[in-house]
VOBA-1610 file (N, C-alpha, C; in pm, whole numbers, padded with zeros to 5 digits, always signed):
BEGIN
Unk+04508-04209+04909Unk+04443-04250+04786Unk+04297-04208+04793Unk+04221-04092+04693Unk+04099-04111+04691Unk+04044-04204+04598Unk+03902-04268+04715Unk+03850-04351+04679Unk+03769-04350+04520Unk+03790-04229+04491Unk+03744-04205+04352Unk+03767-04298+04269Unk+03965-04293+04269Unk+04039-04375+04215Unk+03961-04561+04207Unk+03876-04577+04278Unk+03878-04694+04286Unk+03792-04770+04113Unk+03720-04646+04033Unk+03674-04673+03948Unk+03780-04735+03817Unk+03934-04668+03896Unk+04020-04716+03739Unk+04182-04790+03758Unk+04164-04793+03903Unk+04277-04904+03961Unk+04227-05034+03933Unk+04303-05136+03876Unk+04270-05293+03877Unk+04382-05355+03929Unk+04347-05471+03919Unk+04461-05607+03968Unk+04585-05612+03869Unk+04699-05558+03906Unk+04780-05531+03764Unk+04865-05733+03738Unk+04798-05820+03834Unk+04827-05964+03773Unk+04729-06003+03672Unk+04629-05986+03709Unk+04449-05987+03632Unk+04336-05900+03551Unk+04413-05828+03584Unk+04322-05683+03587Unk+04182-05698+03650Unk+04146-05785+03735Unk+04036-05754+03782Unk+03978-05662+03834Unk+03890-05641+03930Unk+03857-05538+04039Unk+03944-05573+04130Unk+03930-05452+04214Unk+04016-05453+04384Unk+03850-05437+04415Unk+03862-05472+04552Unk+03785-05438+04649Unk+03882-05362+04821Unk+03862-05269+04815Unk+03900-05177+04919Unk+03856-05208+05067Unk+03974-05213+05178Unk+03966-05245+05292Unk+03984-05091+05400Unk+03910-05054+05426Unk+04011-04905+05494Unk+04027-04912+05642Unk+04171-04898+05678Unk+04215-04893+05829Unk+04218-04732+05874Unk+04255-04628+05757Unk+04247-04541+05837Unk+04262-04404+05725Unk+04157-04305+05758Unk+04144-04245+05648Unk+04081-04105+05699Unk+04133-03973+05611Unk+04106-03847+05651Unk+03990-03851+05624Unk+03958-03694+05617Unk+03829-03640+05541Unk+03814-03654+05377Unk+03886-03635+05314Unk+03924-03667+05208Unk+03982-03787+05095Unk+04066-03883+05142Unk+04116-03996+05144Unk+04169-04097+05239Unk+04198-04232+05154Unk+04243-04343+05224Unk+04384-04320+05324Unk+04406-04344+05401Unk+04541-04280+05444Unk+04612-04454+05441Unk+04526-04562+05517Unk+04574-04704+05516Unk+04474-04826+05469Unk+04542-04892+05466Unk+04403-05021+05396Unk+04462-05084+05361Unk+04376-05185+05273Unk+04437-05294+05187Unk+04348-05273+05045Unk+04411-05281+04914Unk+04316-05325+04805Unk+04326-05469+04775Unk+04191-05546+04779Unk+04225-05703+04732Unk+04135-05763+04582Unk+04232-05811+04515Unk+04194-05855+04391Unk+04060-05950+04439Unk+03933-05926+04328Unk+03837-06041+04365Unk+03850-06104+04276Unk+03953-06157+04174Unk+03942-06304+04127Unk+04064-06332+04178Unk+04181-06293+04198Unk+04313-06382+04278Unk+04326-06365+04401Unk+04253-06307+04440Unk+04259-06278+04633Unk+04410-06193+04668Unk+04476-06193+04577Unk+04620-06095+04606Unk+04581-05927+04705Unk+04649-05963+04757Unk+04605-05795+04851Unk+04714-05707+04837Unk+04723-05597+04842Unk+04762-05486+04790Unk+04789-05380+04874Unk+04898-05330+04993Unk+04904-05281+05102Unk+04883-05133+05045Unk+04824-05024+05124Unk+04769-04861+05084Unk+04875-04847+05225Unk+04986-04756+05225Unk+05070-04646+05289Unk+05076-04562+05321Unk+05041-04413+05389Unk+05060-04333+05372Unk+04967-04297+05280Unk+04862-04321+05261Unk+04795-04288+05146Unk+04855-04329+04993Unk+04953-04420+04992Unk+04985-04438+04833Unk+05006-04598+04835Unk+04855-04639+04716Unk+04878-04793+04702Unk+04975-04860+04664Unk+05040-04929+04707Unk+05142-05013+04669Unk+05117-05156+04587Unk+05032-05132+04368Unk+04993-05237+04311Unk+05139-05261+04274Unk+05225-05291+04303Unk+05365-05374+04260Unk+05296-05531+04250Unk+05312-05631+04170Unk+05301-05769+04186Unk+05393-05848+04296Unk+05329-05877+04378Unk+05410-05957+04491Unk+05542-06006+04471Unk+05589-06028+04374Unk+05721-06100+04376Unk+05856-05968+04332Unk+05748-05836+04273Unk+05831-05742+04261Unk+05827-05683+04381Unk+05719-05612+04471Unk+05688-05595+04610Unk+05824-05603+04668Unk+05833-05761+04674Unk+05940-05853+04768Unk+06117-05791+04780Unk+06088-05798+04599Unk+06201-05772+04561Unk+06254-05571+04617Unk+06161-05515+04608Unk+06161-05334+04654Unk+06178-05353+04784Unk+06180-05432+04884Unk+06132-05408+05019Unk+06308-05468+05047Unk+06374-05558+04943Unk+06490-05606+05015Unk+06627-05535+04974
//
């Protein structure tokens, strides 16, 4: 994910801001991280470089 993106990704429960956590990242982009909503605190796992904004209960539901 480039961090560019961060001007037009929101909280798709709130639409708030994310605020960006980075674990691990090229020259170019995010490769891992977290994005976390700052009005619901919901966090938002980054993969492989591709954020995963699913709403937690859909998340849940993709992963089973």
């Amino acid at each position: 994910m480039k961090e560019s993106l961060m001007d037009v990704v929101c909280c798709p429960l709130d639409k708030a801001d994310l605020e960006l956590d980075v674990e691990d990242r090229d020259e170019e982009e995010v490769l891992a991280g977290t994005l976390t909503c700052t009005e619901c605190g919901e966090a938002y796992p980054i993969e492989d470089g591709i954020p995963n904004l699913l709403p937690p209960d859909m998340r849940e539901e993709a992963a089973a």
